[in-house]
N, CA, C and O atoms as a CHARMM CRD file, in Angstrom:
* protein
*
  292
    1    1 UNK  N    147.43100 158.60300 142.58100 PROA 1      0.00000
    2    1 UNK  CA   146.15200 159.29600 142.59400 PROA 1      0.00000
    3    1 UNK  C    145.57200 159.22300 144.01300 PROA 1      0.00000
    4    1 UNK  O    145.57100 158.15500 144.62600 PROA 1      0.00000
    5    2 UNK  N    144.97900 160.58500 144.64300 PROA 2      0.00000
    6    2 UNK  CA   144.43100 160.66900 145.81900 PROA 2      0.00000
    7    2 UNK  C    143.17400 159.64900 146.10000 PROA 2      0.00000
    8    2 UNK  O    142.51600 159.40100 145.09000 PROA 2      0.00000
    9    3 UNK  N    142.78800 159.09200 147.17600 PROA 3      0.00000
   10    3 UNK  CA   141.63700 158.57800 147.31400 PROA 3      0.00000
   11    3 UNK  C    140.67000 159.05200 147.41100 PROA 3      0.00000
   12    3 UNK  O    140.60900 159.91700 148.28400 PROA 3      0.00000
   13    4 UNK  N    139.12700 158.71200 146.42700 PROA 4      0.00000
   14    4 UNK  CA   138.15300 159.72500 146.31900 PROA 4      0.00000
   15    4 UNK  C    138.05500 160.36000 147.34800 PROA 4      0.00000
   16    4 UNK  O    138.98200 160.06300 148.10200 PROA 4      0.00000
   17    5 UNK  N    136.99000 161.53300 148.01400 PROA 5      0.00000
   18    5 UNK  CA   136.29200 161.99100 148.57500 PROA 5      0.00000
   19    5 UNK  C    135.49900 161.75900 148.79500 PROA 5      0.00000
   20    5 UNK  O    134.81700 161.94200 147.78600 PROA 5      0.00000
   21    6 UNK  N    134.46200 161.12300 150.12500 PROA 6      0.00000
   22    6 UNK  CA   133.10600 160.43300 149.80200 PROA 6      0.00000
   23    6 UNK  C    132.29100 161.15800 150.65600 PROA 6      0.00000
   24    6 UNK  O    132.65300 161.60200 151.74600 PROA 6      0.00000
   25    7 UNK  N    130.58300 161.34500 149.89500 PROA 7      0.00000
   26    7 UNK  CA   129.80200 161.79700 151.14100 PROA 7      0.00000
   27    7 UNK  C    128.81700 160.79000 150.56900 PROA 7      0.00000
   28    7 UNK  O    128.47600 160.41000 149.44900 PROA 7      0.00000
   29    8 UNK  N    128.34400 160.38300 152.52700 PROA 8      0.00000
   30    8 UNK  CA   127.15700 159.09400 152.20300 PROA 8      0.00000
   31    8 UNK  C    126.26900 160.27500 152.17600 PROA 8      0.00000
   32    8 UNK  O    126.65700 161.29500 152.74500 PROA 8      0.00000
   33    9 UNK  N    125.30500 160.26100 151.67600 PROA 9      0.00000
   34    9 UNK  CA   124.12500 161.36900 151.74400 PROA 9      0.00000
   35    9 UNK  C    123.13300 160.12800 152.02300 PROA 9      0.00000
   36    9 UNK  O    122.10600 160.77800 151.83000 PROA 9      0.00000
   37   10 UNK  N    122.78700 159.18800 152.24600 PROA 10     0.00000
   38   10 UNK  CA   122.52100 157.93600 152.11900 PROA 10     0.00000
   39   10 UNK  C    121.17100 158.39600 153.66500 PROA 10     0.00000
   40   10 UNK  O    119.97600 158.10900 153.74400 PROA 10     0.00000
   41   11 UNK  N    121.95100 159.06800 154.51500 PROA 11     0.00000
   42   11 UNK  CA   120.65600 159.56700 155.57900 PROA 11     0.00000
   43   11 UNK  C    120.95900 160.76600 156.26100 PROA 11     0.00000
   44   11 UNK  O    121.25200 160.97300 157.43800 PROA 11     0.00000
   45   12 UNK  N    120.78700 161.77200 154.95500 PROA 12     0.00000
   46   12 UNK  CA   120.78300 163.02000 155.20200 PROA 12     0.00000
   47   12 UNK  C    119.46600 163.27500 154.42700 PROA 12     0.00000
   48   12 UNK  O    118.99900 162.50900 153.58400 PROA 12     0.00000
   49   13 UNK  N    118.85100 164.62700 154.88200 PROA 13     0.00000
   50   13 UNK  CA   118.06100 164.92700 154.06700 PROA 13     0.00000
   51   13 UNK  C    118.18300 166.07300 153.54200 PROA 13     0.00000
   52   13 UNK  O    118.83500 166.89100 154.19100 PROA 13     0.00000
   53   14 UNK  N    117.49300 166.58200 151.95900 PROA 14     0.00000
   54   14 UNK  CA   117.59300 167.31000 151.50800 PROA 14     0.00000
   55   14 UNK  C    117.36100 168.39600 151.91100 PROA 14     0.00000
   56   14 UNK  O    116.33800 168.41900 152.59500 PROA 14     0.00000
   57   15 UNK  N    117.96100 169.54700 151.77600 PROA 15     0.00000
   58   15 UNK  CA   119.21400 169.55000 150.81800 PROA 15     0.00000
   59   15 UNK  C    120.52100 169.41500 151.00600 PROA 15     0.00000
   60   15 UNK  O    121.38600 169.83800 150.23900 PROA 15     0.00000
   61   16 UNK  N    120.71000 168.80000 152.07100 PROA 16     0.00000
   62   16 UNK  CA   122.15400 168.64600 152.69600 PROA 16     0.00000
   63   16 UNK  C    123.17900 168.19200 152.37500 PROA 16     0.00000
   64   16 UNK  O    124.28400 168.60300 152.72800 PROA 16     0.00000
   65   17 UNK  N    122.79100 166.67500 151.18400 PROA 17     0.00000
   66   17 UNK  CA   123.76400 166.18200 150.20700 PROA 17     0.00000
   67   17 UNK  C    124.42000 167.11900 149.30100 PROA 17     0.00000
   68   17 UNK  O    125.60500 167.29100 149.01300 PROA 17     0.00000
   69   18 UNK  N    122.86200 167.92500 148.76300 PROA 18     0.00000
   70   18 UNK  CA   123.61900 168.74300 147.33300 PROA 18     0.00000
   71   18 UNK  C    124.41300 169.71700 148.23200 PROA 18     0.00000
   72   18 UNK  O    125.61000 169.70300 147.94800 PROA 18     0.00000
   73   19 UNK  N    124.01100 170.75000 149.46200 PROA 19     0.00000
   74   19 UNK  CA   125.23000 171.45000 149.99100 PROA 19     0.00000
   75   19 UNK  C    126.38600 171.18900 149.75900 PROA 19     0.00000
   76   19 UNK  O    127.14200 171.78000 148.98700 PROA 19     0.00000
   77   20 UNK  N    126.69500 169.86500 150.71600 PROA 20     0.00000
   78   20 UNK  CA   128.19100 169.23900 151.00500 PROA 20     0.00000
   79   20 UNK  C    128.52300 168.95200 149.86600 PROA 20     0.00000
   80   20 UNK  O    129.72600 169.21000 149.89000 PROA 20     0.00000
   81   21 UNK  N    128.13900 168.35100 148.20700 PROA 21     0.00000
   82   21 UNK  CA   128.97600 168.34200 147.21800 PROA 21     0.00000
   83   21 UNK  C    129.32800 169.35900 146.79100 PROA 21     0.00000
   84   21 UNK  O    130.42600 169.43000 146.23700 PROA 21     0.00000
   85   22 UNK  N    128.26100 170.79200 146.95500 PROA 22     0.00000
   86   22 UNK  CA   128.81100 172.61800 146.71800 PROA 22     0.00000
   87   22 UNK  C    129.91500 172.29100 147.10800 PROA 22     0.00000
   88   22 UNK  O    130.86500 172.08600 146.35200 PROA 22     0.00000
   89   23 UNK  N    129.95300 172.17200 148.66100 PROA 23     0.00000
   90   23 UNK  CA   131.29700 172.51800 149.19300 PROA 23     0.00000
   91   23 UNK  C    132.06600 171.82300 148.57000 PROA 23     0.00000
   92   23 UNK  O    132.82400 172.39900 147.78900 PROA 23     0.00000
   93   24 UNK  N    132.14100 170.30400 148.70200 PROA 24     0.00000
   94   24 UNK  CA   133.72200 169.59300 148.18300 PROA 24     0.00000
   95   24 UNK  C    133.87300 170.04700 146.99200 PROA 24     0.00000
   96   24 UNK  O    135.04200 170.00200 146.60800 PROA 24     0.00000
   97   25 UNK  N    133.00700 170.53700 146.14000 PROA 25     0.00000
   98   25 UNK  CA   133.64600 170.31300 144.64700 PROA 25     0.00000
   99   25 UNK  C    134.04200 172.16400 144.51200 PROA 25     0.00000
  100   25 UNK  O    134.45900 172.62900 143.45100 PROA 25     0.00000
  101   26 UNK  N    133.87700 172.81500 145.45300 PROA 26     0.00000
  102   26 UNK  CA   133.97900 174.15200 145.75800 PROA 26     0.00000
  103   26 UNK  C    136.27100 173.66800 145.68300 PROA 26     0.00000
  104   26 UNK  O    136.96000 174.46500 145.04700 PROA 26     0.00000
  105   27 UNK  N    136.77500 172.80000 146.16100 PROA 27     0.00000
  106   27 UNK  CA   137.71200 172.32500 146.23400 PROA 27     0.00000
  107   27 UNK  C    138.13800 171.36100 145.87000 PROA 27     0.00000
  108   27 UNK  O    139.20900 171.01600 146.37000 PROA 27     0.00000
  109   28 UNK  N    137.69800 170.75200 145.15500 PROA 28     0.00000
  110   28 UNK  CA   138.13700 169.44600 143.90000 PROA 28     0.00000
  111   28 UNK  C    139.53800 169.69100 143.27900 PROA 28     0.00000
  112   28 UNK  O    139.51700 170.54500 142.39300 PROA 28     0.00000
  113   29 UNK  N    140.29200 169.34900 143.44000 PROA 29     0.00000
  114   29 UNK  CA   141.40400 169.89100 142.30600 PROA 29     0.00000
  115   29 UNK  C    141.03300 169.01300 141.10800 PROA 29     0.00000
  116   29 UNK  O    140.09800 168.23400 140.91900 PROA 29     0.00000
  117   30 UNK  N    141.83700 169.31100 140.53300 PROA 30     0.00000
  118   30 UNK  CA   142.05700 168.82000 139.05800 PROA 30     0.00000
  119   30 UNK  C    142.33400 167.10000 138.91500 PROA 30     0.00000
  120   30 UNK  O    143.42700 166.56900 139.10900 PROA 30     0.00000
  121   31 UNK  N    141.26100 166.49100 138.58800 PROA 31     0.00000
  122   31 UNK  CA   141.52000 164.77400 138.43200 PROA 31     0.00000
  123   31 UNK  C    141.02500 164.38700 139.93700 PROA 31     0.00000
  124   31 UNK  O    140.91200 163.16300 140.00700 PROA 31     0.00000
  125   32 UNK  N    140.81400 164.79600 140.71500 PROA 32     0.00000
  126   32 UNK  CA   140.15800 164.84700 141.82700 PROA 32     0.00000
  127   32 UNK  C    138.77600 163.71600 141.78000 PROA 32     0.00000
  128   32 UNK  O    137.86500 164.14700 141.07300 PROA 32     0.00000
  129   33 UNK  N    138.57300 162.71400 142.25100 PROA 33     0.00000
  130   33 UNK  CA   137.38700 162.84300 142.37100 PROA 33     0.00000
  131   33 UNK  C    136.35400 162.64000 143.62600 PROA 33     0.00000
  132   33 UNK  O    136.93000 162.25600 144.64300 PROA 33     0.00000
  133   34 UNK  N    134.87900 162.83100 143.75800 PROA 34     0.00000
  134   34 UNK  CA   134.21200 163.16800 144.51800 PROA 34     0.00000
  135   34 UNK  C    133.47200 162.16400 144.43300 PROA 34     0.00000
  136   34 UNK  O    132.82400 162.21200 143.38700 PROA 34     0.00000
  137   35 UNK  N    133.16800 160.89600 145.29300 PROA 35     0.00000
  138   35 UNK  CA   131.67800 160.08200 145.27000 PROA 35     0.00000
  139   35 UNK  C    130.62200 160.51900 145.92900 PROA 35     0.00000
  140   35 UNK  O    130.82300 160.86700 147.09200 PROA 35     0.00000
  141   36 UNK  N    129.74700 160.58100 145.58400 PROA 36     0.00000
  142   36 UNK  CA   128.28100 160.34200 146.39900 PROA 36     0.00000
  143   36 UNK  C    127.57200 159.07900 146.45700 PROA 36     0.00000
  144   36 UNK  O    127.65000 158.41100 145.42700 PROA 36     0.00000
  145   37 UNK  N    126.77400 158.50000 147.59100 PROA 37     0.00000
  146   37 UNK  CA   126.50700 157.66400 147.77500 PROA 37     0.00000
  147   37 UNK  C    124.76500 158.19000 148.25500 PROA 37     0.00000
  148   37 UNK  O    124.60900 158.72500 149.35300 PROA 37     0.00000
  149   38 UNK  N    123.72600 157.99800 147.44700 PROA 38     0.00000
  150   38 UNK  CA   122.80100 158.76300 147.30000 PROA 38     0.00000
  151   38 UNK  C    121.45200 157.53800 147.00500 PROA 38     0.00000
  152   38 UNK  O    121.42800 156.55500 146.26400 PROA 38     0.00000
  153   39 UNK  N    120.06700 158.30900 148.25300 PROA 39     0.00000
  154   39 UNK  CA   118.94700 157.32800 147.52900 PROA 39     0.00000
  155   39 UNK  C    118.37500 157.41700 146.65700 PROA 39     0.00000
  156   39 UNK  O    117.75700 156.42900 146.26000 PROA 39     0.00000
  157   40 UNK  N    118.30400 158.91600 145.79500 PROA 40     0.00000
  158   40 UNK  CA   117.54600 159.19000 144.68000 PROA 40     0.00000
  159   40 UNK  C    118.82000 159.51200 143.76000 PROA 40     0.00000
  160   40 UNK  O    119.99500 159.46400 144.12300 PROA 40     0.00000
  161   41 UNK  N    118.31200 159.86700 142.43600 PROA 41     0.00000
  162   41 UNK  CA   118.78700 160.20000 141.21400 PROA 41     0.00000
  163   41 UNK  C    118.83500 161.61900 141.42400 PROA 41     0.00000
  164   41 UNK  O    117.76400 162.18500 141.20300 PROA 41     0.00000
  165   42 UNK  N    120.26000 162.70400 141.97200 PROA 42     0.00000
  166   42 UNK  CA   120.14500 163.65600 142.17500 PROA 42     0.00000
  167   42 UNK  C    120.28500 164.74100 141.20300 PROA 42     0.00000
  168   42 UNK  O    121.34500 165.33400 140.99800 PROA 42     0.00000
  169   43 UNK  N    119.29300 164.95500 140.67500 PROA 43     0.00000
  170   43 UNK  CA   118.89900 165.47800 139.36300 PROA 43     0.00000
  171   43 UNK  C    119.29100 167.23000 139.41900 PROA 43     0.00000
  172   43 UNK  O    119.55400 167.82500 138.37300 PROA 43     0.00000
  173   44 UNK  N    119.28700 167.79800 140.49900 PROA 44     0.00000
  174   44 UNK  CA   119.48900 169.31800 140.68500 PROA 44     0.00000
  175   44 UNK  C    121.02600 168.91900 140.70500 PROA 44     0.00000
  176   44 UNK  O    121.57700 169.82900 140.08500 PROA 44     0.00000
  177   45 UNK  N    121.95400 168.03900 141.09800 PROA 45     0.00000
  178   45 UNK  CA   123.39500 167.85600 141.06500 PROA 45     0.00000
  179   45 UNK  C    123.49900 168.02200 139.77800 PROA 45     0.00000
  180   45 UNK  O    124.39300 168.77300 139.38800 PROA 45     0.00000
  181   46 UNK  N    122.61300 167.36500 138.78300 PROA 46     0.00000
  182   46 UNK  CA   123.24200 166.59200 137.26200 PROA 46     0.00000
  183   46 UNK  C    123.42100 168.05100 136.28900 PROA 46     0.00000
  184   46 UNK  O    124.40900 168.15000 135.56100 PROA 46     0.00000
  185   47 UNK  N    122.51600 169.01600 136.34000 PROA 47     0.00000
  186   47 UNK  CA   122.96300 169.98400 136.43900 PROA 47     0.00000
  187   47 UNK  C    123.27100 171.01300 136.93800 PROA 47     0.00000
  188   47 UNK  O    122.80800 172.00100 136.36700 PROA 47     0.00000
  189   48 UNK  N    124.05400 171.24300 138.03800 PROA 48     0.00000
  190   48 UNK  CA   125.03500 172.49300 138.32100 PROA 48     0.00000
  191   48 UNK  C    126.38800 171.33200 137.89900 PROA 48     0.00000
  192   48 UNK  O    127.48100 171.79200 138.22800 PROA 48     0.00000
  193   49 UNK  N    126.44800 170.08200 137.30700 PROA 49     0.00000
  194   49 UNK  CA   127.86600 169.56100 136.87300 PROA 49     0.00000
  195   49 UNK  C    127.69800 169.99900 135.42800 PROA 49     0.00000
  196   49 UNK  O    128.51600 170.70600 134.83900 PROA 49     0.00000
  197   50 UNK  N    126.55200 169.51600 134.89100 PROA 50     0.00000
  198   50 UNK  CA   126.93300 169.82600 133.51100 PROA 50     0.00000
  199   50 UNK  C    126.82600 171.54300 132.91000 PROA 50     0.00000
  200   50 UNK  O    127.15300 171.87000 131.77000 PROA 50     0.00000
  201   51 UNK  N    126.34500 172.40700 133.86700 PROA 51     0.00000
  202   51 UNK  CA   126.57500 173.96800 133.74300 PROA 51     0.00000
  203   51 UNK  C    128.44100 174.10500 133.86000 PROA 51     0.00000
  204   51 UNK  O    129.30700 174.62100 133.15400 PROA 51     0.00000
  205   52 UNK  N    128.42900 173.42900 134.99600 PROA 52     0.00000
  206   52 UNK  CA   129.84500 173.56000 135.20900 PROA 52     0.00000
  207   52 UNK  C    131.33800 172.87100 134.84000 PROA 52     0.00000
  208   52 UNK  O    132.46800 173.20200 135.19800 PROA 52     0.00000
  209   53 UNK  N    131.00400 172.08400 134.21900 PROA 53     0.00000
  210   53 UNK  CA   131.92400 171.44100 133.41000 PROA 53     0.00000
  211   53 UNK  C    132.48100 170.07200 134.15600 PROA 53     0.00000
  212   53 UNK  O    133.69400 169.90700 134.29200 PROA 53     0.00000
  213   54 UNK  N    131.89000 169.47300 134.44700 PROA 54     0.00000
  214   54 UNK  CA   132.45100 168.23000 135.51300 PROA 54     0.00000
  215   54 UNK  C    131.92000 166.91100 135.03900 PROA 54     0.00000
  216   54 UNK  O    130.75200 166.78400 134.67200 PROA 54     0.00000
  217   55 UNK  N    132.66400 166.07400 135.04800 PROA 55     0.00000
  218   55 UNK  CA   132.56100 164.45800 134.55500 PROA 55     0.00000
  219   55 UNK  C    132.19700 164.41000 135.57500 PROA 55     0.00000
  220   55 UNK  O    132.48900 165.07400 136.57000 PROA 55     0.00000
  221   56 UNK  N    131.14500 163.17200 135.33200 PROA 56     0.00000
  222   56 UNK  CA   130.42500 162.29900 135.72800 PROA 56     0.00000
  223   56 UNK  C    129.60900 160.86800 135.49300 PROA 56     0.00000
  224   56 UNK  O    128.83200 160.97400 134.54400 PROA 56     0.00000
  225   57 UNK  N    129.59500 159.81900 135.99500 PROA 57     0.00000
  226   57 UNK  CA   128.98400 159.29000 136.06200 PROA 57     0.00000
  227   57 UNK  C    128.08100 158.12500 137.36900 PROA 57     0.00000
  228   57 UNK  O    128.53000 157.65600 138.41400 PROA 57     0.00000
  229   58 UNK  N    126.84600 157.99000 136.79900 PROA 58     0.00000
  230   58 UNK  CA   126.27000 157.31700 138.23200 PROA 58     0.00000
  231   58 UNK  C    126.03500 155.57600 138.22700 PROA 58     0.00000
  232   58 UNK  O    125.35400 155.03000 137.36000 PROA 58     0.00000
  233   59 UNK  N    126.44600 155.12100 138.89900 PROA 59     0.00000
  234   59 UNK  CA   126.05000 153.45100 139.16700 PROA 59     0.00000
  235   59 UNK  C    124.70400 153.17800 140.25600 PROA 59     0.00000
  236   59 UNK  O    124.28700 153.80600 141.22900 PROA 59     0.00000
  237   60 UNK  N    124.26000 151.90200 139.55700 PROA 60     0.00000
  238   60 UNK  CA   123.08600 151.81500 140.52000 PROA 60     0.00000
  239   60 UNK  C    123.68500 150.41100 141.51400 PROA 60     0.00000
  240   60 UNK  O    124.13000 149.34800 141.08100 PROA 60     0.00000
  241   61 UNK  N    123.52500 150.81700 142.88700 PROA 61     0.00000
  242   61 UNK  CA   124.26800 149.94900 144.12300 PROA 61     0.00000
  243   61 UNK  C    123.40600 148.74500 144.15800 PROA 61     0.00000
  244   61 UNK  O    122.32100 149.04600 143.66000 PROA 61     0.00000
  245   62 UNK  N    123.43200 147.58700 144.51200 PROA 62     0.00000
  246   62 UNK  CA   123.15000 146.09000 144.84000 PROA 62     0.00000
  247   62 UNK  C    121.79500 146.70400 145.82300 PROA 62     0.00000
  248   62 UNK  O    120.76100 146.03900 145.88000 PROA 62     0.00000
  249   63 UNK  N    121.89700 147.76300 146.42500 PROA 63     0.00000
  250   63 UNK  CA   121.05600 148.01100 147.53000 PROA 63     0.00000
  251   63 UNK  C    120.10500 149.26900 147.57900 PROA 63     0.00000
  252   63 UNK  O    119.68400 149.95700 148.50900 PROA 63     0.00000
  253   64 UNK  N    119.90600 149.30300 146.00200 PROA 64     0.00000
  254   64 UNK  CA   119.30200 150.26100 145.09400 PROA 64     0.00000
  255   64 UNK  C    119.29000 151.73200 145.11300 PROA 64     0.00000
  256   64 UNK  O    118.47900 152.45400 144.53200 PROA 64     0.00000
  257   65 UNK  N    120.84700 152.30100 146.26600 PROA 65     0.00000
  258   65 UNK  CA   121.09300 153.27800 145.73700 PROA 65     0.00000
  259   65 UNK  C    121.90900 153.68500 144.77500 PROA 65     0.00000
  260   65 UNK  O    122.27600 152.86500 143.93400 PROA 65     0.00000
  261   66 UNK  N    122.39300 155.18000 144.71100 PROA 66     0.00000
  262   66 UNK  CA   123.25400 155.38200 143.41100 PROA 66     0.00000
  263   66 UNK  C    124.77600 156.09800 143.86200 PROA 66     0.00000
  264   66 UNK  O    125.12200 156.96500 144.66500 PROA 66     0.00000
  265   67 UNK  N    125.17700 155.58000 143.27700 PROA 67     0.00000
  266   67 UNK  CA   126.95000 156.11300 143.69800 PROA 67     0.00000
  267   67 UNK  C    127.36100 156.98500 142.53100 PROA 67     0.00000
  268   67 UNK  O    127.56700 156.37300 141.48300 PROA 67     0.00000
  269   68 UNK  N    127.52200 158.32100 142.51300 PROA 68     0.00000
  270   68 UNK  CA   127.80800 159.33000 141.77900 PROA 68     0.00000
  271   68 UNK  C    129.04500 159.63900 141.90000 PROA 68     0.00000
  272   68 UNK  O    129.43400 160.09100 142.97700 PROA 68     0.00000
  273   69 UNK  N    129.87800 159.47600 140.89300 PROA 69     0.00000
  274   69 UNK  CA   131.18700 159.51200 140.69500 PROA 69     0.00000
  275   69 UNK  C    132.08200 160.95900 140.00200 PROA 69     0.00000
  276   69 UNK  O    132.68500 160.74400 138.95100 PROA 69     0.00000
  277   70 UNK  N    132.12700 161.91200 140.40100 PROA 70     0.00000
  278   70 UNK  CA   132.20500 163.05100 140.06300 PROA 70     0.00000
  279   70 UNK  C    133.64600 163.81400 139.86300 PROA 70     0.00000
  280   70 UNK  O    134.19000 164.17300 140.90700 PROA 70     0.00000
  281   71 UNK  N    134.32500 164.10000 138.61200 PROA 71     0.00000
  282   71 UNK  CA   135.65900 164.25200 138.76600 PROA 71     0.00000
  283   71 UNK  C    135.55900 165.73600 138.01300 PROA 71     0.00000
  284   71 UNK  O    134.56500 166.11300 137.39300 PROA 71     0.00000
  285   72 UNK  N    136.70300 166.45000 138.17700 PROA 72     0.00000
  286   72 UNK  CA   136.92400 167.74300 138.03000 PROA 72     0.00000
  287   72 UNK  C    137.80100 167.62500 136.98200 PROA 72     0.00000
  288   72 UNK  O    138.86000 167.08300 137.29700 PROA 72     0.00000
  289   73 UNK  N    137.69500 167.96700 135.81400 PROA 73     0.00000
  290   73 UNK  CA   138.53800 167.82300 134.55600 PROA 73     0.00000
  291   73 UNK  C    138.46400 166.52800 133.56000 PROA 73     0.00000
  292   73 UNK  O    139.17700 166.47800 132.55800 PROA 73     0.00000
């Protein structure tokens, strides 16, 4: 299995995180997955995944952000 894909969005500002996951998951293959590493609960992400059919789930980090774990299939 490939090694995730990661974007820190961690000090970007909006909307620049949700862009760059457009893009990667614009190319996700199949079992693929995509992390985000994020300070808020990115709630406009949670759905264009669940419109679009994509697993997910989010962990909350030691350093109170959230790592969004995002796989294609």
């Amino acid at each position: 299995m490939p090694e995730p894909r990661v974007i820190d969005g961690r000090d970007m500002e909006p909307p620049e995180p949700l862009q760059r996951a457009l893009v990667e998951l614009a190319t996700l293959a199949f079992g693929e997955e995509l992390v985000m590493l994020l300070n808020c609960e990115p709630l406009p992400l949670y759905a264009i995944l669940d419109r679009s059919g994509y697993r997910y789930r989010t962990e909350r980090r030691a350093d109170g952000s959230n790592e969004v774990h995002i796989q294609n299939g």
